[in-house]
FIZATI-724254 format. One record per residue: x, y, z of N, C-alpha, C in turn; residue number from 1; residue in one letter. Coordinates in steps of 0.1 Angstrom, whole numbers, plus 5000, padded with zeros to 4 digits. Layout:
N
PT    npx    npy    npz   capx   capy   capz    cpx    cpy    cpz   num   residu
PT      X      Y      Z      X      Y      Z      X      Y      Z   NUM        a
...
***
This chain:
169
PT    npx    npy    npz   capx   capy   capz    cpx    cpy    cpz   num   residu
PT   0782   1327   6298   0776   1338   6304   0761   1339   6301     1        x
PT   0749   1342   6308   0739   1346   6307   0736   1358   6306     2        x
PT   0725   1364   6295   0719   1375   6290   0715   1384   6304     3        x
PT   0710   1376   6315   0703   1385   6325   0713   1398   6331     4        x
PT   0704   1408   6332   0712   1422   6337   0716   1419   6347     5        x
PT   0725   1427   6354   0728   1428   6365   0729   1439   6372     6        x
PT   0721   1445   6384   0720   1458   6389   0727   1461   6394     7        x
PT   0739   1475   6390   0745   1478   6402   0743   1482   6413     8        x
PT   0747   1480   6426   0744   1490   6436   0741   1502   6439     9        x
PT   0750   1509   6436   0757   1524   6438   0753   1533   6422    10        x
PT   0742   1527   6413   0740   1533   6402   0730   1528   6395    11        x
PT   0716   1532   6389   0704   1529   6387   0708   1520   6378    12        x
PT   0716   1521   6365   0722   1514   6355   0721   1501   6354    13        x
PT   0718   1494   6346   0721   1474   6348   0730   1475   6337    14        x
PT   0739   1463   6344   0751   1464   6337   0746   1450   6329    15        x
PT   0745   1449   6318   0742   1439   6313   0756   1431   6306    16        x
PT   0750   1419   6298   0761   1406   6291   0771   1416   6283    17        x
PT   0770   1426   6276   0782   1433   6268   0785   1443   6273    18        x
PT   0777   1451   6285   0788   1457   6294   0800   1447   6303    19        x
PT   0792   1439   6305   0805   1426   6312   0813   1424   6303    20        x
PT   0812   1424   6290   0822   1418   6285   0836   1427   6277    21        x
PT   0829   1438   6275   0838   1457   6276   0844   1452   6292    22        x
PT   0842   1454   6303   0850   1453   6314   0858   1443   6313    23        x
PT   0858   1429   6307   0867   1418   6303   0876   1421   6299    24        x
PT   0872   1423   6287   0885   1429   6279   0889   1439   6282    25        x
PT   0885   1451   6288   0892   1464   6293   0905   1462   6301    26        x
PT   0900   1451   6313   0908   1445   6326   0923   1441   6315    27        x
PT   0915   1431   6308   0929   1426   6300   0942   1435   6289    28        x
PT   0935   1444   6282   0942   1456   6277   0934   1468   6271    29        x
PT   0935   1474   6282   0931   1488   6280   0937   1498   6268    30        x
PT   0946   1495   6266   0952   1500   6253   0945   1500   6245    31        x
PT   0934   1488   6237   0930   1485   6227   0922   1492   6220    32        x
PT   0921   1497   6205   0913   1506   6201   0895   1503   6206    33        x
PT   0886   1513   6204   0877   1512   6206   0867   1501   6197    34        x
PT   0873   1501   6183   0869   1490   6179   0873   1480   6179    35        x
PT   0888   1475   6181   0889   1463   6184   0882   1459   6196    36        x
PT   0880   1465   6205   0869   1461   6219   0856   1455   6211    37        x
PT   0852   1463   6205   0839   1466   6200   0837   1450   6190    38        x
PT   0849   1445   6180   0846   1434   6172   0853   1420   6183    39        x
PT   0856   1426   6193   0856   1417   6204   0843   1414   6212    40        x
PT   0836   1425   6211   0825   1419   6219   0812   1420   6214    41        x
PT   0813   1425   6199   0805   1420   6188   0795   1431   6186    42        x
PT   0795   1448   6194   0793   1459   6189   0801   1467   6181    43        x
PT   0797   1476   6169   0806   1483   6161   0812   1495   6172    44        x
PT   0819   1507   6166   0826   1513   6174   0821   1522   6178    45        x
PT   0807   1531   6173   0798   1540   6181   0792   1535   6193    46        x
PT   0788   1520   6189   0776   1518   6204   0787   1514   6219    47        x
PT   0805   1510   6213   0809   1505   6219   0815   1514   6227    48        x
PT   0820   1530   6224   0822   1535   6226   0818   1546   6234    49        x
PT   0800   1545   6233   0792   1551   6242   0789   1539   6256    50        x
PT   0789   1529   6254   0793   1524   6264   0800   1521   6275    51        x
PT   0812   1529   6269   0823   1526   6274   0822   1534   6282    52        x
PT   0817   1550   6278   0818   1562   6282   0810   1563   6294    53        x
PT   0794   1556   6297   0786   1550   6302   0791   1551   6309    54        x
PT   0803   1535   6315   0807   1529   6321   0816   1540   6332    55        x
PT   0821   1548   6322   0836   1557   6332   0823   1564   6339    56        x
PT   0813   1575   6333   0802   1581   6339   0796   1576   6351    57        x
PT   0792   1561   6348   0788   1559   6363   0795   1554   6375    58        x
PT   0809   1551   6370   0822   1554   6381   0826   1535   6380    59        x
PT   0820   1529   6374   0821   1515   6369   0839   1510   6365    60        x
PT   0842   1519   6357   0851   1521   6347   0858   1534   6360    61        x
PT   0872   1530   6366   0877   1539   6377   0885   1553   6368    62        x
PT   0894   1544   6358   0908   1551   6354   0914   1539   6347    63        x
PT   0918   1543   6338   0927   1533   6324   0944   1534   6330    64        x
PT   0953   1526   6333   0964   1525   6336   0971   1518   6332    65        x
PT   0985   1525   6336   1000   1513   6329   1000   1505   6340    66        x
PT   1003   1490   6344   1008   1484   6350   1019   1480   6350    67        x
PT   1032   1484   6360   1050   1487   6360   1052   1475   6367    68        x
PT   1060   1471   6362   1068   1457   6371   1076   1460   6382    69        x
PT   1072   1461   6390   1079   1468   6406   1095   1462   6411    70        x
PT   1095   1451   6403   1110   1445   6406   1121   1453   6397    71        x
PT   1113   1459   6382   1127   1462   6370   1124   1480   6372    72        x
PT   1120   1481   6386   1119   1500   6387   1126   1494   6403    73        x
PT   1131   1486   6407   1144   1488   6415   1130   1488   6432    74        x
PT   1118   1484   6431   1113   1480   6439   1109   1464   6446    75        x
PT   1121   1461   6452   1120   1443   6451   1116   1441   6464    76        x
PT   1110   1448   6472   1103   1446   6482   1089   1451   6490    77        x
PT   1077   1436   6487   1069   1440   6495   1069   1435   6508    78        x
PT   1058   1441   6509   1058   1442   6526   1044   1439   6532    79        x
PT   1039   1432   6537   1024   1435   6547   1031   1434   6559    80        x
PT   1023   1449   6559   1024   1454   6572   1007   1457   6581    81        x
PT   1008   1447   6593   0995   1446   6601   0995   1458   6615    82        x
PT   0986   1468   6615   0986   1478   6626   0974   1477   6635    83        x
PT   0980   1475   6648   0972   1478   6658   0969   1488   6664    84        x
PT   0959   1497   6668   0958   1509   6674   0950   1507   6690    85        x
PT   0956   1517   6701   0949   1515   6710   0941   1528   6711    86        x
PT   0938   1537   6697   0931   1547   6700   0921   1541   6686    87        x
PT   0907   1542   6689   0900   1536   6680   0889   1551   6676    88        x
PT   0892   1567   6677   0883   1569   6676   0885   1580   6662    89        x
PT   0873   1585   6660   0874   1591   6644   0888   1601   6643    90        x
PT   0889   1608   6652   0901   1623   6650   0916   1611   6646    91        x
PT   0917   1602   6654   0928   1596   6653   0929   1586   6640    92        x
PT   0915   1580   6632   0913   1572   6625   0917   1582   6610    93        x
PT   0910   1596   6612   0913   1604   6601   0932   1605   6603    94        x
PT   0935   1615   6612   0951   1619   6609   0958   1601   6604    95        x
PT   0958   1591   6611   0961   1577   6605   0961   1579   6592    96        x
PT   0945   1580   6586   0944   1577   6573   0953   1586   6564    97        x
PT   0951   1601   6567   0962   1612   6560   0968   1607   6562    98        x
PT   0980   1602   6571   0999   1604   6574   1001   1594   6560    99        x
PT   0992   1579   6567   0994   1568   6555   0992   1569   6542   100        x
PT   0979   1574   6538   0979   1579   6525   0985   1584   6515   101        x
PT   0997   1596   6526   1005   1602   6521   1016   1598   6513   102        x
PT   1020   1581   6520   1030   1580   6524   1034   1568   6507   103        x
PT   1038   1576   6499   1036   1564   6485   1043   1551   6483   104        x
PT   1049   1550   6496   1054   1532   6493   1042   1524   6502   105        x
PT   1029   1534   6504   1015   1523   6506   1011   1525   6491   106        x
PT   1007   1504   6490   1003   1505   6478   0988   1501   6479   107        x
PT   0985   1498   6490   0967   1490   6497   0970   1496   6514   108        x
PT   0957   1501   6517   0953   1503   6529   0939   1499   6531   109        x
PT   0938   1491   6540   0925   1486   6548   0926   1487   6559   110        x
PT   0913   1488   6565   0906   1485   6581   0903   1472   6582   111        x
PT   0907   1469   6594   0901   1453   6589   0892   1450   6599   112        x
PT   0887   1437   6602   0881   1430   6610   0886   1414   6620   113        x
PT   0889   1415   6627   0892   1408   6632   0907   1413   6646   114        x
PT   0920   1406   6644   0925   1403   6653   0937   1418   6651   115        x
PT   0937   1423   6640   0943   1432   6635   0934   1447   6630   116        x
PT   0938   1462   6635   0928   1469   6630   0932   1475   6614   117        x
PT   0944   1476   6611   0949   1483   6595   0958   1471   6591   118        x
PT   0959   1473   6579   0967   1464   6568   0970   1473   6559   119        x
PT   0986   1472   6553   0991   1479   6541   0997   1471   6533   120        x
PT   0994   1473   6522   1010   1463   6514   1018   1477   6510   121        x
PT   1032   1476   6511   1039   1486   6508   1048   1477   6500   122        x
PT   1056   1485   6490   1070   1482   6482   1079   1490   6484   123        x
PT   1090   1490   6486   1102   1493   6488   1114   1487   6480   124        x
PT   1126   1496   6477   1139   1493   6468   1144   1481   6479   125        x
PT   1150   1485   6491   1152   1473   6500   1151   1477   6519   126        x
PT   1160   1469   6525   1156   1468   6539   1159   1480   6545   127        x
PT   1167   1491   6542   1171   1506   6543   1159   1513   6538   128        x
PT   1148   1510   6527   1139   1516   6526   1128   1513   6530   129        x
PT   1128   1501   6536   1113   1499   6545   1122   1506   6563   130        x
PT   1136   1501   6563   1130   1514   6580   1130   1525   6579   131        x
PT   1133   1531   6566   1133   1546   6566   1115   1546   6568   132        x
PT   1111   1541   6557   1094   1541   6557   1086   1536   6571   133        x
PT   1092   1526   6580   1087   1522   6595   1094   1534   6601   134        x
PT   1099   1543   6600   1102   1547   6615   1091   1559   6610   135        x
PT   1090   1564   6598   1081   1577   6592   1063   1570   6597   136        x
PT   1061   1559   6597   1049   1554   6597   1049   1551   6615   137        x
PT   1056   1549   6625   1058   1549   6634   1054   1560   6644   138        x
PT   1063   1569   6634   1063   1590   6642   1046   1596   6637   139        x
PT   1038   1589   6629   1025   1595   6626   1021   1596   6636   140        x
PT   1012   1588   6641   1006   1588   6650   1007   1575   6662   141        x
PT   1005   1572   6673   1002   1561   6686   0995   1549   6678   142        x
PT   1006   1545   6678   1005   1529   6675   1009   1520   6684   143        x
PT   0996   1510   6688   0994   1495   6697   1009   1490   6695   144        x
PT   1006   1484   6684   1017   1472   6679   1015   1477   6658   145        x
PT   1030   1472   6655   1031   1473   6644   1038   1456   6635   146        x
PT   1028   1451   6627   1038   1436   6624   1042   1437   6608   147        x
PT   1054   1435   6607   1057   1431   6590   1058   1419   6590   148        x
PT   1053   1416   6575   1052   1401   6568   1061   1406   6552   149        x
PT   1073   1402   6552   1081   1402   6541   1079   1394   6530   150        x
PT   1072   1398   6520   1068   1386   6506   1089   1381   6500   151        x
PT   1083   1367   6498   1094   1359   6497   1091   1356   6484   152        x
PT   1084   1357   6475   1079   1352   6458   1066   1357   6463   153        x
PT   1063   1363   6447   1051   1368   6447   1043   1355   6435   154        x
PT   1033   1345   6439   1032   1338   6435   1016   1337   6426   155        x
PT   1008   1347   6430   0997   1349   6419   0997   1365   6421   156        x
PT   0996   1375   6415   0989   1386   6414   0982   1392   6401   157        x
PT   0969   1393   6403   0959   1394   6395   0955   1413   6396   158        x
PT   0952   1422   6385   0942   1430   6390   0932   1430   6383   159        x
PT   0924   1420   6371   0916   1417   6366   0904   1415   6379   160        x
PT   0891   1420   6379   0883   1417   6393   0873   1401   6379   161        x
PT   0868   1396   6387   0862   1387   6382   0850   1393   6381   162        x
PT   0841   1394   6368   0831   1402   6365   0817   1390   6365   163        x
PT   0812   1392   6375   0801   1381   6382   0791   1381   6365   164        x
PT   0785   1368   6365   0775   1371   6354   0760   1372   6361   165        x
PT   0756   1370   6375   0749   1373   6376   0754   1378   6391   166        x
PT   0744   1390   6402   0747   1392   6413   0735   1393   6413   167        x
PT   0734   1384   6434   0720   1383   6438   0713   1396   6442   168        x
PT   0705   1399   6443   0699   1413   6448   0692   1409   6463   169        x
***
């Protein structure tokens, strides 16, 4: 890794080489005391922990969480689900986003670009609880076309983001 800062976008702040490397190990276990972070990344536990604090302040740092194994909580099914709309305008784009949002077996929602306008991944216990969840996601609102893609093995899933060492400006 290189010493050079790196500016965020969305916040005057430069995230520099040991803010990157607090977010490294954060991604990996957030549990960890403030000073074990801190002789991991080679600050004691005041400067490490004002940093840290930094980081949540300028919205860097989202929310600290448990990560559950969705198969041994009796959720053994995901789902991408691709939606087409033939109503593309704000009133309809907002009530869409509420019904879905609502709806807690979405676990990702995007707008997308290309041949498809929304994408969800959803989880579900099994095929009784994804049509219970399509016929609820169906009665929202006027939907084009609706397509599911059934995950058969989940074969990488990461939520660690890769922390760039440098970004272009």
């Amino acid at each position: 890794m290189t010493d050079l800062a790196v500016q965020l976008p969305e916040t005057s702040r430069r995230l520099d080489a040991i803010d990157r490397k607090i977010l490294m190990v954060l991604q990996d276990d957030a549990s960890l005391s403030v000073a074990e972070i801190g002789d991991r990344v080679g600050l004691s536990s005041t400067p490490c922990w004002k940093r840290i604090q930094r980081l949540e302040a300028d919205g860097v740092i989202l929310k600290r969480v448990a990560l559950v194994d969705q198969n041994k909580i009796g959720l053994g099914i995901s789902v991408f689900v691709s939606v087409e709309s033939a109503d593309h305008s704000d009133a309809w784009l907002k009530k869409f986003a509420e019904a879905v949002s609502a709806m807690p077996e979405v676990m990702e929602f995007y707008r997308m670009a290309g041949d498809v306008d929304y994408m969800l991944r959803v989880v579900v216990a099994d095929m009784q609880a994804y049509d219970v969840f399509y016929k609820k996601l169906i009665s929202a609102v006027p939907l084009k076309n609706v397509t599911s893609r059934f995950a058969m093995e989940k074969i990488k899933s990461v939520t660690a983001l890769p922390i760039p060492a440098v970004v272009a400006t």
